[in-house]
C-alpha positions in Angstrom: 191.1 186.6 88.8 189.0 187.8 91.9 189.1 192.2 90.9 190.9 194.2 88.8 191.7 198.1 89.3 192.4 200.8 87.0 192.3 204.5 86.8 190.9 206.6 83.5 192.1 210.5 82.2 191.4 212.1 79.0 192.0 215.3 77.3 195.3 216.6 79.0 195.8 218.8 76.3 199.0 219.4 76.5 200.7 222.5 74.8 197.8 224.6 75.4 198.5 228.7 75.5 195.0 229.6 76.4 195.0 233.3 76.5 198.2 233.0 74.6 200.2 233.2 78.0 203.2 230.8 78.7 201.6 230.6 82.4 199.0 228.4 80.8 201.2 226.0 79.1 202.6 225.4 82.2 199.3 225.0 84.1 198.2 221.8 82.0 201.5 220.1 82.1 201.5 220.7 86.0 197.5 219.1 86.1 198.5 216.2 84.1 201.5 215.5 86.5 199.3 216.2 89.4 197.2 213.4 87.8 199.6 211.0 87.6 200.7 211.7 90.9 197.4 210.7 92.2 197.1 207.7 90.4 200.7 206.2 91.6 198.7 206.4 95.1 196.0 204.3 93.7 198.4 201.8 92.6 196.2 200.5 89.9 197.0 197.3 88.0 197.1 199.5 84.2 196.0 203.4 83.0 193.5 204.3 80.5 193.9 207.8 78.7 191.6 208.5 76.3 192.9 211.1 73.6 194.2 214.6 72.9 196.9 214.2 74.9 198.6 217.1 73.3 196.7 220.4 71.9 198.4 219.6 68.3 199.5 217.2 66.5 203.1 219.2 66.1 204.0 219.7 69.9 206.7 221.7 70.8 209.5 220.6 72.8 208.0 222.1 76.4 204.7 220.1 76.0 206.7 217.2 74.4 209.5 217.5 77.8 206.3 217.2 79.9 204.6 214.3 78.6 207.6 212.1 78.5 208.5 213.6 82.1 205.1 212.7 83.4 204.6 209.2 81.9 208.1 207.9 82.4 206.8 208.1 86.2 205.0 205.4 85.9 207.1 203.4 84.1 210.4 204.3 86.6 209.1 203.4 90.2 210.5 203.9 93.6 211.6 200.8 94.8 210.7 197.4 93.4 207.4 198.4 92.6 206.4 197.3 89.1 205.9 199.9 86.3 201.9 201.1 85.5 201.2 200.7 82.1 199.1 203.2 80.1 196.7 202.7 77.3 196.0 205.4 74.9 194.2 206.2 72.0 194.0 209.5 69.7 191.9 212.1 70.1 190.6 215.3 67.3 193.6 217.5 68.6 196.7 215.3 69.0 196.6 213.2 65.1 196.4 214.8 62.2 195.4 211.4 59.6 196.6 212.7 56.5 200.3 214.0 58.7 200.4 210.5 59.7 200.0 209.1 56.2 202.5 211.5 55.0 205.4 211.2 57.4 204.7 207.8 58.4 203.6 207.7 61.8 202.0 210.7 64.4 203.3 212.2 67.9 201.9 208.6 69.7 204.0 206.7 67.8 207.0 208.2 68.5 205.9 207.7 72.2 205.2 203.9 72.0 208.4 204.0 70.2 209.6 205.4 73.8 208.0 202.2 75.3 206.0 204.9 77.2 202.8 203.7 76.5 200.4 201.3 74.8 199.1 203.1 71.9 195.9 201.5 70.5 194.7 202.2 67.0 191.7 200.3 66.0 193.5 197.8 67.9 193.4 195.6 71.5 195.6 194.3 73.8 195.8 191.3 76.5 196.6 193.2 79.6 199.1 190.7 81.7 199.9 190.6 85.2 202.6 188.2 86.8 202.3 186.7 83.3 198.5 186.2 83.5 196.0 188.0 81.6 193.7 190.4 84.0 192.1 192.7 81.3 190.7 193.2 77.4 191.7 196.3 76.4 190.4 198.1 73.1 191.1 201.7 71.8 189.2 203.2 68.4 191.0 205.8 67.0 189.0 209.5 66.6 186.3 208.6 64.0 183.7 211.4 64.5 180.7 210.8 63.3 181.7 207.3 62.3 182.1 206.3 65.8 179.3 204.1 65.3 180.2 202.4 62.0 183.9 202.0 63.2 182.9 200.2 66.2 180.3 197.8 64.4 182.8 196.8 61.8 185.6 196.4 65.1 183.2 194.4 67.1 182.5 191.9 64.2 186.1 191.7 63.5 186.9 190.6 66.9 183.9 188.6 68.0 186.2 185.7 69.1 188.0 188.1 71.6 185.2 190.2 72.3 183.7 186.7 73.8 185.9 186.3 76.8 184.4 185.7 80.4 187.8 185.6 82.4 189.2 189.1 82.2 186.7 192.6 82.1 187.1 193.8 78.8 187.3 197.8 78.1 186.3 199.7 75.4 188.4 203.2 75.2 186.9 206.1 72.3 186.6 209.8 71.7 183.4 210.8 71.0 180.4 212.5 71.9 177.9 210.1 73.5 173.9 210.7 73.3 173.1 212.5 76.6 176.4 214.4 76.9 176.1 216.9 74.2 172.9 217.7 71.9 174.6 216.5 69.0 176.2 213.6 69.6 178.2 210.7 67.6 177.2 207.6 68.6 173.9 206.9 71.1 173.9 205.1 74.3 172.3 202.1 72.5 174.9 201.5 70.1 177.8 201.5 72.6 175.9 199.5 74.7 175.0 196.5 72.2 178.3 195.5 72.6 179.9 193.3 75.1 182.4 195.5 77.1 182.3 196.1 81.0 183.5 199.4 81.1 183.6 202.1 78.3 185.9 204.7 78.5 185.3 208.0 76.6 187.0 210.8 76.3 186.2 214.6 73.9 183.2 215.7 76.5 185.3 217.3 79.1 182.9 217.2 81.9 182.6 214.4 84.5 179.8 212.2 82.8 177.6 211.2 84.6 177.9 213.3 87.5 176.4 210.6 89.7 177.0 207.3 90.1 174.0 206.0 91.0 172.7 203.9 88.0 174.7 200.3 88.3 173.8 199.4 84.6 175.8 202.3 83.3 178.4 201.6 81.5 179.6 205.0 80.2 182.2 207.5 81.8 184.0 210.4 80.9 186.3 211.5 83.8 186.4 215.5 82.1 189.6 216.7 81.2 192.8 216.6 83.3 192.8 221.4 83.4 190.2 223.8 82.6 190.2 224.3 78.5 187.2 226.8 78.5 184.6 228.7 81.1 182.0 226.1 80.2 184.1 224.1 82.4 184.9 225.8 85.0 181.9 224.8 87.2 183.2 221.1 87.1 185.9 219.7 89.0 189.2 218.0 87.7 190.5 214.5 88.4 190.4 211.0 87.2 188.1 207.7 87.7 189.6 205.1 89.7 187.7 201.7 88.8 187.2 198.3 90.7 185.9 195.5 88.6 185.2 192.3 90.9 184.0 189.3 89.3 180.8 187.8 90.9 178.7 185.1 89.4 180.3 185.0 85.9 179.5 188.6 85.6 182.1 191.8 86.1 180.8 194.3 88.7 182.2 197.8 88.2 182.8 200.3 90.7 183.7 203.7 89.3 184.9 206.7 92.3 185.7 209.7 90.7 189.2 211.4 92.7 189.5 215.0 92.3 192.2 217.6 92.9 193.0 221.4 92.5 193.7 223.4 90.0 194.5 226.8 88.7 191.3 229.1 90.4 188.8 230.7 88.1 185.8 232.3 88.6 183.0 233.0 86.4 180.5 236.5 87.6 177.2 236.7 85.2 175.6 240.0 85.6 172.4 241.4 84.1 171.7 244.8 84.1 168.1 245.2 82.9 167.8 248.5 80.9 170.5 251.0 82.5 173.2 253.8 81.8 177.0 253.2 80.9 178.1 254.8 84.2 175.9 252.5 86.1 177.3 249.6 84.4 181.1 250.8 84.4 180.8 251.5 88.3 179.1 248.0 89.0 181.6 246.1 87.1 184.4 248.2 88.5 183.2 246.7 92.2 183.2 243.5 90.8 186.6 243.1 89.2 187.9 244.7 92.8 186.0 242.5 95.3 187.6 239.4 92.8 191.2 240.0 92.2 192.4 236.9 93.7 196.2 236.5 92.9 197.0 234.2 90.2 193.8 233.5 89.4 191.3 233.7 86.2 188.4 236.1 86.8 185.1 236.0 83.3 182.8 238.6 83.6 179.4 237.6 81.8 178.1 241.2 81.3 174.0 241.3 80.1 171.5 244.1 79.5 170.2 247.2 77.5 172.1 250.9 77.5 169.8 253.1 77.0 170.3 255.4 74.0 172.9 257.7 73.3 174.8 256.2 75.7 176.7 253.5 73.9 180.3 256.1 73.4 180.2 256.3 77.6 181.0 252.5 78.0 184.4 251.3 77.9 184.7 247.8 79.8 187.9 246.6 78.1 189.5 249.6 80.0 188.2 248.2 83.3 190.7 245.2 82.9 193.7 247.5 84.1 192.0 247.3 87.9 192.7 243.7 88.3 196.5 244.2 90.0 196.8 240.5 91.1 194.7 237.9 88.9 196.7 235.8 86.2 194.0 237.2 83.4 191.0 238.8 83.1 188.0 238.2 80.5 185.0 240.6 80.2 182.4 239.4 77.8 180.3 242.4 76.7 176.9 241.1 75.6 175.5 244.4 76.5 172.7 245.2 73.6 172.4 249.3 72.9 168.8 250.9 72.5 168.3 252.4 68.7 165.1 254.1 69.4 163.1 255.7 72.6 159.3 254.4 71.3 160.0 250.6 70.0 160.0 248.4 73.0 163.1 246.2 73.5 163.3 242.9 72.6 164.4 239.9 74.5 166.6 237.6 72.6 164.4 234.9 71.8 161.6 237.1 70.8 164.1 238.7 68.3 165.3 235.3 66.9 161.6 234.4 66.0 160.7 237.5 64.2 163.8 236.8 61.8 163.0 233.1 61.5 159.3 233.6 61.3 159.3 237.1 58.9 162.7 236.5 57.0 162.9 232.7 56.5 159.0 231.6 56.8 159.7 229.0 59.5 156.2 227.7 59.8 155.0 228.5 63.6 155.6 224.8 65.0 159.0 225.0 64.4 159.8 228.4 65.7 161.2 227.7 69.0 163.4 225.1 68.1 165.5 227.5 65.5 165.4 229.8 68.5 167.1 227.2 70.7 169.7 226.1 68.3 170.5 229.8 67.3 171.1 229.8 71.7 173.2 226.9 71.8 175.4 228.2 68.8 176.4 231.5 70.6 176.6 229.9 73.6 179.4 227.5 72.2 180.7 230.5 70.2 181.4 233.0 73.6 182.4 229.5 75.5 185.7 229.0 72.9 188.9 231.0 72.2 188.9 232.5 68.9 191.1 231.2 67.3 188.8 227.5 68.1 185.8 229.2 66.4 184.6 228.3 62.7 183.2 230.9 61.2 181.4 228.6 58.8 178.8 227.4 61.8 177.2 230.6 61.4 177.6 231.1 57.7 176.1 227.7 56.7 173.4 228.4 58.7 172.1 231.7 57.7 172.9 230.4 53.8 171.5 227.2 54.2 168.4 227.4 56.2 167.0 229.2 52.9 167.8 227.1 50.6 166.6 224.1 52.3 163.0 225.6 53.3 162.6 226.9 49.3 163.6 223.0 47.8 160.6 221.8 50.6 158.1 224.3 49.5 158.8 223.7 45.6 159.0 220.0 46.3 155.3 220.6 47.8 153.9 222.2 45.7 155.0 220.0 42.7 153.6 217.5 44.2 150.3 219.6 45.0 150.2 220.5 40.9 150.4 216.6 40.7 147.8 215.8 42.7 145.5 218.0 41.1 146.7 217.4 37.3 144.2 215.5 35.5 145.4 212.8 33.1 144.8 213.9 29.3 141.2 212.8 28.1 141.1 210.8 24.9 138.7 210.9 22.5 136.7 207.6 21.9 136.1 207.4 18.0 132.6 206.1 17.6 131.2 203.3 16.0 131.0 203.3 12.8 132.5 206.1 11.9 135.2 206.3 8.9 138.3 208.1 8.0 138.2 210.7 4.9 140.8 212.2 3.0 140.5 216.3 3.5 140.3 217.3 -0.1 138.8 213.8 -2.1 136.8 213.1 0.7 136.9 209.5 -0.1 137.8 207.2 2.6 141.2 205.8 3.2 142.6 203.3 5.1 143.3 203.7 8.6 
C-alpha cells in the first residue's frame, strides 16, 4: 500500500434552531450536504466524522430526514463507483449515556443499524479496500475529562493492533486538546505517546491548527461543518482532505484543509468611550443600515460608558426593526451607565481587582490571573445562546473562591500555631528526693 486518502468533518450539529428560527435548521443540514458534496469530489478511499452529529440525542424527524439523506450519498453512487464509507464516533450533544443504557442503544446505533455508517465506540476497525486492508481506524466515545484515562486503558488493550506497520492507523475523539482551549482535556503529550499517524478530533470548532506548517503534528480539528456561535464566525467552514504515503517504513501525512460557503454573518464591535444615548442610538442606527445584507446574520458588539442620567434615553433592542433584509439581528449591549459625576470610571479589569483584592483578599500575585479568568468566563457567556449557558459557572465561582481561600488561610495558620507550640516541659524529679503522704507525711511507695 503505496498512499491512502481520506477526508475528516466534525460537529455538523444537526437539528440546530439557533435563534430559534426554522431557517437555521435548514442552514446546518444544507452545510453538512454541501460537505459531503465536496468530499464525493475528493473521492477518498473512507470518511472520518468526529461527533455531535446531531444537536440532541432525541432528533426530530427534519434533522433525522437530513442525515440519512446526506450519508446515503455516499453509500448510493453514480455509476459503478464504489460506496465511501464513514467512520463516526459520539460527541457531548448527540448521546445521552444513561438514554442509551435505558432504551438500549442511542441515535448512532439506529444509523449503523441503516448500514449508513461505521459507528465506533471504544472500538476499531480494519478498513478494507479490494479486500485488502488500507487503514486502522479507532474512535473513543465522548469521555470528557477522562479522555486521557480512556485512551491509556484503550491503547494497552490493543497494543497488538496498535503495532501495525502496513496500514496508517487513526485515532478519532472529542475533546479539548492542550493548545485549543485554556482548559483542556487531554494535553498534546498524552495523545502523542501513542502510536497513531493521524488524530482526528472533533468538540473545538475551529480549524486547529490554522497552519500547516509543523510536519510532526499530529493533531487536527477541521471546525465544525456551519457557524454554531459568533466566536466562530471569523473562521472558515470545510473539511480536511488527508494523503498518507508510506516512505521508509514510516506514514507521511499530508493534511489540505477545503473550504466552502456558508450562511454570511458579520460581527461590528464598537466602543464608544464615555458618550450620550443619542450619540450611541444614531451611530448604531448607521451601522445596522450600511449592513443589512439580505439573508444574512448581522452582531453588534456595543462597548462604553453613558454618561449619567442618561441610561432611560437608550433603547438598542428597538433599533432591530431597521434591518428590512438580514435573516436576524443580535445587538449585544455591554454599555456600562455612570452612577456618579466625581468617581472616575473604571475599566473592567481595574474593577475585577478591587472586588478580588478588597472582597476576597486574593493576595497581589494572583490578582491578574482571577481578572483574566473572570474575562474568559463572560466572554464564553455573551459567545453562547442562552439557553447553552450554566448558570452554575458563575455561581460556583463567586461561592467557591471564598471558601477555598478561608480553608488556605486556617490551614496556615494551624500550621503557623504548630510551628511555634512548644512541646510541654516535664519536670525532672531530683535525686534523692522521696514521696510523702499529704497528711502522715510518712513516705509511701512510689
Amino acid at each position: 500500500m503505496d498512499s491512502v486518502t481520506w477526508c475528516h468533518c466534525s460537529d455538523v450539529h444537526l437539528g440546530y434552531k439557533q435563534y430559534n428560527l426554522p431557517q437555521r435548521i435548514h442552514d446546518f443540514g444544507s452545510a453538512f450536504n454541501k460537505c459531503i458534496t465536496l468530499i464525493l469530489q475528493e473521492n477518498p478511499d473512507f470518511v472520518l466524522l468526529t461527533g455531535d452529529l446531531f444537536e440532541h440525542y432525541n432528533p426530530n424527524p427534519p434533522e433525522l430526514r437530513q442525515a440519512i439523506a446526506t450519508l446515503t450519498r455516499l453509500k448510493k453512487r453514480d455509476g459503478d463507483q464504489q460506496s465511501i464509507p464513514i467512520y463516526v464516533i459520539s460527541g457531548n450533544h448527540d448521546v445521552s449515556t444513561s438514554a442509551s443504557k435505558r432504551y438500549g442503544g442511542d441515535i448512532l446505533d439506529f444509523l449503523q443499524d441503516l448500514e449508513l455508517i461505521h459507528y465506533l465506540a471504544d472500538s476499531y476497525e480494519i478498513v478494507m479496500k479490494n479486500e485488502k486492508p488500507i487503514a486502522l481506524v479507532a474512535g473513543l466515545r465522548y469521555w470528557g475529562k477522562k479522555t486521557s484515562e480512556k485512551l491509556n486503558e484503550f491503547c494497552d488493550l490493543h497494543k497488538k493492533e496498535l503495532a501495525r506497520t502496513d496500514i496508517p492507523k487513526i485515532l478519532l475523539a472529542h475533546a479539548f486538546v492542550e493548545g485549543s482551549v485554556a482548559s483542556y482535556d487531554i494535553s498534546t503529550y498524552g495523545l502523542n505517546i501513542h502510536p497513531f499517524d493521524y488524530i482526528a478530533m472533533g468538540h473545538y470548532h475551529m480549524c486547529w491548527p490554522e497552519e500547516y506548517q509543523d510536519k510532526k503534528n499530529k493533531v487536527f480539528y477541521p471546525g465544525g461543518t456551519e457557524h454554531r456561535t459568533s466566536a466562530e464566525w471569523g473562521c472558515k467552514r470545510g473539511f480536511i482532505r488527508v494523503k498518507a504515503e508510506q516512505k521508509k517504513g514510516n506514514w507521511t501525512i499530508t493534511p489540505n484543509f477545503i473550504s466552502y460557503d456558508v450562511r454570511e454573518k458579520k460581527l461590528i464591535p464598537h466602543d464608544f468611550g464615555t458618550t450620550t444615548a443619542a450619540q450611541i442610538m444614531e451611530t448604531s442606527r448607521k451601522l445596522i443600515e450600511e449592513n443589512d445584507k439580505e439573508e444574512s446574520i448581522l452582531k453588534l458588539d456595543l462597548r462604553g460608558n453613558l454618561k449619567k442620567g442618561e441610561i432611560p434615553f437608550l433603547n438598542l433592542q428597538g433599533l432591530k426593526i431597521l434591518a428590512k433584509k438580514v435573516l436576524y439581528i443580535d445587538i449585544a449591549n455591554h454599555i456600562t451607565p455612570i452612577l456618579t459625576d466625581s468617581a472616575p470610571v473604571k475599566t473592567d479589569k481595574e474593577a475585577y481587582l478591587e472586588i478580588f483584592k478588597n472582597t476576597f483578599n486574593i493576595k497581589r500575585e494572583q490578582l491578574d490571573n482571577y481578572a483574566e479568568l473572570v474575562k474568559t468566563i463572560i466572554k464564553i457567556v455573551d459567545d453562547r445562546d442562552f439557553n447553552e449557558v450554566c448558570p452554575k459557572i458563575l455561581e460556583e465561582f463567586i461561592v467557591k473562591t471564598p471558601l477555598v481561600l478561608k480553608e488556605e488561610e486556617t490551614s496556615e495558620k494551624e500550621k503557623e500555631k504548630e510551628q511555634i507550640k512548644e512541646p510541654p516541659k516535664t519536670r525532672k524529679k531530683a535525686k534523692g528526693t522521696k514521696k510523702l503522704d499529704a497528711f502522715t507525711k510518712r513516705e509511701v511507695p512510689e
